[in-house]
C-alpha positions in Angstrom: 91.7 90.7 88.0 93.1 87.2 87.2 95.2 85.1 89.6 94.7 81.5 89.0 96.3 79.1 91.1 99.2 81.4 91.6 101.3 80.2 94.9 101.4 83.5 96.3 98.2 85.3 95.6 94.2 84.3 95.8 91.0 86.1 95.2 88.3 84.4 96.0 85.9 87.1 93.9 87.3 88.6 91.0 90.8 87.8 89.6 93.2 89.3 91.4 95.7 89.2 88.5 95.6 92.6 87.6 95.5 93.2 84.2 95.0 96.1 81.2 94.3 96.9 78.2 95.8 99.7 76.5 95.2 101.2 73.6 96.2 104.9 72.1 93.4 106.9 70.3 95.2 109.1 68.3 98.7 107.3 67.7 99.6 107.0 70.5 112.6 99.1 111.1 115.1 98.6 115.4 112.6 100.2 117.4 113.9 103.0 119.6 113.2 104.2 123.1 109.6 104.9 123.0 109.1 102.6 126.2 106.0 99.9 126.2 103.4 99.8 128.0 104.0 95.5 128.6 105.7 95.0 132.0 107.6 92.3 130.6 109.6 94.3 128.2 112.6 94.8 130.2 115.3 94.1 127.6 117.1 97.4 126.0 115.6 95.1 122.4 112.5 95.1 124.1 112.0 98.3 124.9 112.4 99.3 121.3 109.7 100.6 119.3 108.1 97.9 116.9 105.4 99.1 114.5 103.5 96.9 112.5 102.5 97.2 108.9 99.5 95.9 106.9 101.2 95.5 103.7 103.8 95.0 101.4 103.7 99.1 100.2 103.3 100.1 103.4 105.8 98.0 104.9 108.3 99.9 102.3 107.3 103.6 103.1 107.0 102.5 106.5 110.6 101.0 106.8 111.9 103.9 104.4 111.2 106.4 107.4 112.0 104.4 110.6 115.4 103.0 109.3 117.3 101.5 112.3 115.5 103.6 114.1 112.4 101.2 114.6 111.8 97.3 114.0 109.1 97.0 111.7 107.4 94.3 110.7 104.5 93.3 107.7 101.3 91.7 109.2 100.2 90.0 106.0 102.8 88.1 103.6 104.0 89.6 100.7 102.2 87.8 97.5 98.8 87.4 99.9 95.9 89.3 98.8 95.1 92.0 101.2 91.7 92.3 100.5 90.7 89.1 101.4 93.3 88.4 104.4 92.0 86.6 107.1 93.5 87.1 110.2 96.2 84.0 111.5 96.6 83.9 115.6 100.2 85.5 114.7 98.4 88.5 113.0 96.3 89.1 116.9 99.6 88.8 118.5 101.7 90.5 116.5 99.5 93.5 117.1 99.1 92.8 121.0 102.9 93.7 121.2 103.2 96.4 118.5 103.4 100.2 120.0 102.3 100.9 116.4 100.5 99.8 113.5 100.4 101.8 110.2 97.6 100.7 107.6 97.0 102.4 104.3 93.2 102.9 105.1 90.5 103.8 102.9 88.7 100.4 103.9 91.5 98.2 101.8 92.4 96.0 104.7 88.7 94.9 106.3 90.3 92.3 108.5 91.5 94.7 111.0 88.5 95.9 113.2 88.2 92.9 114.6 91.8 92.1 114.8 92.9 94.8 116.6 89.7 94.2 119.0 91.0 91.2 119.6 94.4 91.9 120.3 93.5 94.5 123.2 96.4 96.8 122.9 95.1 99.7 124.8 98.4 101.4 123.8 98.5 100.4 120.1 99.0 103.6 118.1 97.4 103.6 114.7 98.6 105.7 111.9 96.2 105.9 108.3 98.9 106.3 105.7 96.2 107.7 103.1 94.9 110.7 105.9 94.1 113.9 104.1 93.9 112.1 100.3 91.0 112.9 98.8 89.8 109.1 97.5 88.6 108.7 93.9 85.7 106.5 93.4 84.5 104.4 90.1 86.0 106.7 87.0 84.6 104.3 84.4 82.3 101.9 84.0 82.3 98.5 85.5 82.0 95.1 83.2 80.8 92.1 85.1 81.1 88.8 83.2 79.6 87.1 86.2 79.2 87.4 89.6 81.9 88.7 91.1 81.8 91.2 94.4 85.0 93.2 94.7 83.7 96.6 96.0 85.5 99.9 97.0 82.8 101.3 98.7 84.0 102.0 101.9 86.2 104.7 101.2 87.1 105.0 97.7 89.3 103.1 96.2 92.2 102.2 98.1 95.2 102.0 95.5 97.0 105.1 96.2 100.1 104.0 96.3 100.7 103.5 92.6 100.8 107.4 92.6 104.2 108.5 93.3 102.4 112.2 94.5 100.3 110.5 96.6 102.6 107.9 98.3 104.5 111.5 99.3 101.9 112.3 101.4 101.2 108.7 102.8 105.1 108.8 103.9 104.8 112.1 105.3 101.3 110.6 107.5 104.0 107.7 107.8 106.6 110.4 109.4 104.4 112.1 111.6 103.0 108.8 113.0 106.5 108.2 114.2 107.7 111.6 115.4 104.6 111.5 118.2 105.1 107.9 119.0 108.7 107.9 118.9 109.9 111.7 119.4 113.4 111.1 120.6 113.9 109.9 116.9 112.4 112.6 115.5 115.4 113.8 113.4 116.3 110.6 111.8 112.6 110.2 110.7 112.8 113.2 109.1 116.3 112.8 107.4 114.9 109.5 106.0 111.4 110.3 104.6 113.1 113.4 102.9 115.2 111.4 101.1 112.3 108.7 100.0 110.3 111.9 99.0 113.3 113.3 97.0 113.2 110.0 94.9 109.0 109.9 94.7 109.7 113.4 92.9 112.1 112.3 90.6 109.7 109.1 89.6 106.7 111.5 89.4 109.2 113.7 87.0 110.1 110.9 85.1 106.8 109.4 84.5 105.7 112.6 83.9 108.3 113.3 81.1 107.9 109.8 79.3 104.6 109.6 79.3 102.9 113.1 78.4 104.1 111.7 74.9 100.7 109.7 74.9 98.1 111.9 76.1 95.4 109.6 74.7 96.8 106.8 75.5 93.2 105.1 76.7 92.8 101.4 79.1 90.7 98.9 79.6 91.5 97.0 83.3 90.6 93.6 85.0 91.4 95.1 88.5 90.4 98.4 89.6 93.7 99.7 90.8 95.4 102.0 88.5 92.8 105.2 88.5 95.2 106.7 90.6 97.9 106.5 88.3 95.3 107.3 85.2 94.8 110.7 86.7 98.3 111.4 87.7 99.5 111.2 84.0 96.0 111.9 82.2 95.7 108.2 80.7 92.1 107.3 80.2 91.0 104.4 82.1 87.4 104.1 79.8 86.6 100.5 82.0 86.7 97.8 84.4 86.4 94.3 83.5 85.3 92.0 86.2 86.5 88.1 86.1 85.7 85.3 88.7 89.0 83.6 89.3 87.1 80.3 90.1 84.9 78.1 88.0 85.3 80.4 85.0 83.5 79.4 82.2 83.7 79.8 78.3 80.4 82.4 78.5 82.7 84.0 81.1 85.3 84.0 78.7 83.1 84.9 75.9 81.7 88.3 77.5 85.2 89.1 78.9 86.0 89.2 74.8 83.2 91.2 73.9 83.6 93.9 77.0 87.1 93.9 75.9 86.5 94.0 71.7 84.3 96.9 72.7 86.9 99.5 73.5 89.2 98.1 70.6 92.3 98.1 73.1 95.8 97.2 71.7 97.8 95.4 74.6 96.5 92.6 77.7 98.5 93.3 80.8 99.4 90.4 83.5 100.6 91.2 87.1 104.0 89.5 87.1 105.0 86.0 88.7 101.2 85.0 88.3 100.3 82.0 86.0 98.7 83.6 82.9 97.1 80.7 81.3 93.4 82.4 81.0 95.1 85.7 79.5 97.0 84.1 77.5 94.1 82.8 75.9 92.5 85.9 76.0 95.3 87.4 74.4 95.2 85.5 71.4 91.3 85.5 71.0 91.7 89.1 70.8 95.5 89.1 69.4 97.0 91.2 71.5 100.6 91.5 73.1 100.4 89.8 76.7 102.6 92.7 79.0 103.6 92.9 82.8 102.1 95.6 85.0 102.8 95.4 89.0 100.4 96.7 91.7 103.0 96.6 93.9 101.5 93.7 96.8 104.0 91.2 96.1 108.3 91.2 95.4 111.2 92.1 97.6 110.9 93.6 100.8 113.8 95.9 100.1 111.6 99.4 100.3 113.8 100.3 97.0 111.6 97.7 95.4 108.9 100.3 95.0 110.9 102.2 92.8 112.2 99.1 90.7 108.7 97.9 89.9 106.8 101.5 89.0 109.8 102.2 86.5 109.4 99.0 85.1 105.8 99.6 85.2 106.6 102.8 83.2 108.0 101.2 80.4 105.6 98.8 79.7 103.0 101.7 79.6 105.2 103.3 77.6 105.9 100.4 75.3 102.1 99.8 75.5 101.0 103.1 74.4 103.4 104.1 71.3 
């Protein structure tokens, strides 16, 4: 995936502006009383729980549950790619005082071994949002243009939560994190994940609905983060396309045509808010419709945002696939 020198984001491998082709084959939180373990905390503030999350999704699901009921806070910056975070000073510390720290595992956020280490928060509670999901590896084959090394091997790959089903289960891991930690707030936990679940059912109805219109609705991707999504609502993701972000040159360009001539797709999709330039030209090499799609790792910190940007997400599929 793409993200040339956009502000917020930077891969240093492959592009991380996510992007896809798509073409149709047949028409187509605070914290409560769960007391710390720091002798300092003395305040009634300080006593409060405070959980830390990785990331932008999981700061939403994460929020979504504890309500006012914990102080949560996101360890790296919404816009910043995750898989190539480095840990600041403020990361380390920010985990030395947390009682909690929920990450969305399947090896996505490789900075945190040796962050955590370093904080040395005996008492840190650690809750692995994707627990009990079953982890998809490659589903189609991989197109380097160059040399680019952005790998899901340890784990599977790690986007789960572009699958509404799937993000159900990482808010109930989410939930029961919370409950043992923080058990005196064990109702309002509850009250507030079923009502975030109630509306992850209604997107997975509505996506569901719209887009069983297009069951051969096939794609082409420059970031491998939507086979989740593929299999949810039987799209066929038939490859990857791997870009280097830096020091890309025309026989880069020139075998990121032909990969994507190959599959005769019918629409280029940028990740919104990111400088398009290369796509662009891409786009009209190939003369195809330039269209937003959102992995979700960068926008408001609202946790309604999640549902904002996968139904606008759906309608550019949709638009995409008719």
């Amino acid at each position: 995936m793409i993200r040339p020198k956009v502000q917020p984001m930077k891969r240093q491998g492959i592009l991380p502006l996510m992007t896809l082709l798509v073409s149709v084959a047949t028409g187509c939180n605070q914290f409560n009383s769960a007391p710390r373990s720091q002798a300092q905390e003395t305040s009634p503030q300080s006593q409060q729980l405070k959980v830390v999350a990785t990331f932008l999704p999981m700061y939403w699901f994460t929020k979504a549950v504890a309500g006012d009921s914990a102080k949560v806070e996101v360890l790296v910056p919404p816009g910043t790619e995750v898989h190539e975070y480095q840990a600041t000073p403020q990361t380390v510390q920010a985990i030395a005082t947390a009682n909690v720290l929920v990450q969305n595992g399947l090896g996505l956020e490789e900075f945190l071994e040796d962050t955590v280490k370093n904080a040395g928060n005996s008492q840190l509670q650690k809750i692995d949002a994707s627990s009990g999901i079953q982890p998809l590896d490659q589903i189609s084959p991989i197109v380097n243009t160059a040399d680019v090394d952005e790998k899901h091997e340890a784990g599977g790959n790690p986007h789960v939560w572009l699958d509404p089903i799937l993000a159900k289960q990482q808010i109930e891991n989410i939930k029961n994190g919370l409950i043992a930690a923080d058990p005196t707030h064990k109702e309002a936990y509850q009250a507030n994940a079923a009502a975030y679940i109630k509306q992850l059912e209604a997107l997975n109805q509505e996506f569901t609905r719209r887009m069983q219109q297009y069951p051969n609705c096939t794609f082409v991707t420059f970031h491998d983060a939507y086979p989740y999504l593929a299999k949810r609502y039987q799209l066929k993701q038939v490859a990857v396309v791997e870009i280097p972000e830096d020091q890309l040159s025309p026989l880069d360009v020139q075998k990121a045509v032909t990969a994507v001539k190959q599959y005769k797709v019918k629409a280029l999709f940028g990740e919104p808010g990111v400088d398009n330039k290369l796509l662009q030209s891409l786009s009209q090499d190939l003369n195809l419709t330039l269209r937003p799609l959102d992995s979700l790792e960068t926008g408001s910190m609202e946790p309604q945002h999640y549902f904002t940007a996968m139904k606008a997400n759906l309608q550019t599929l949709e638009a995409a696939c008719k």
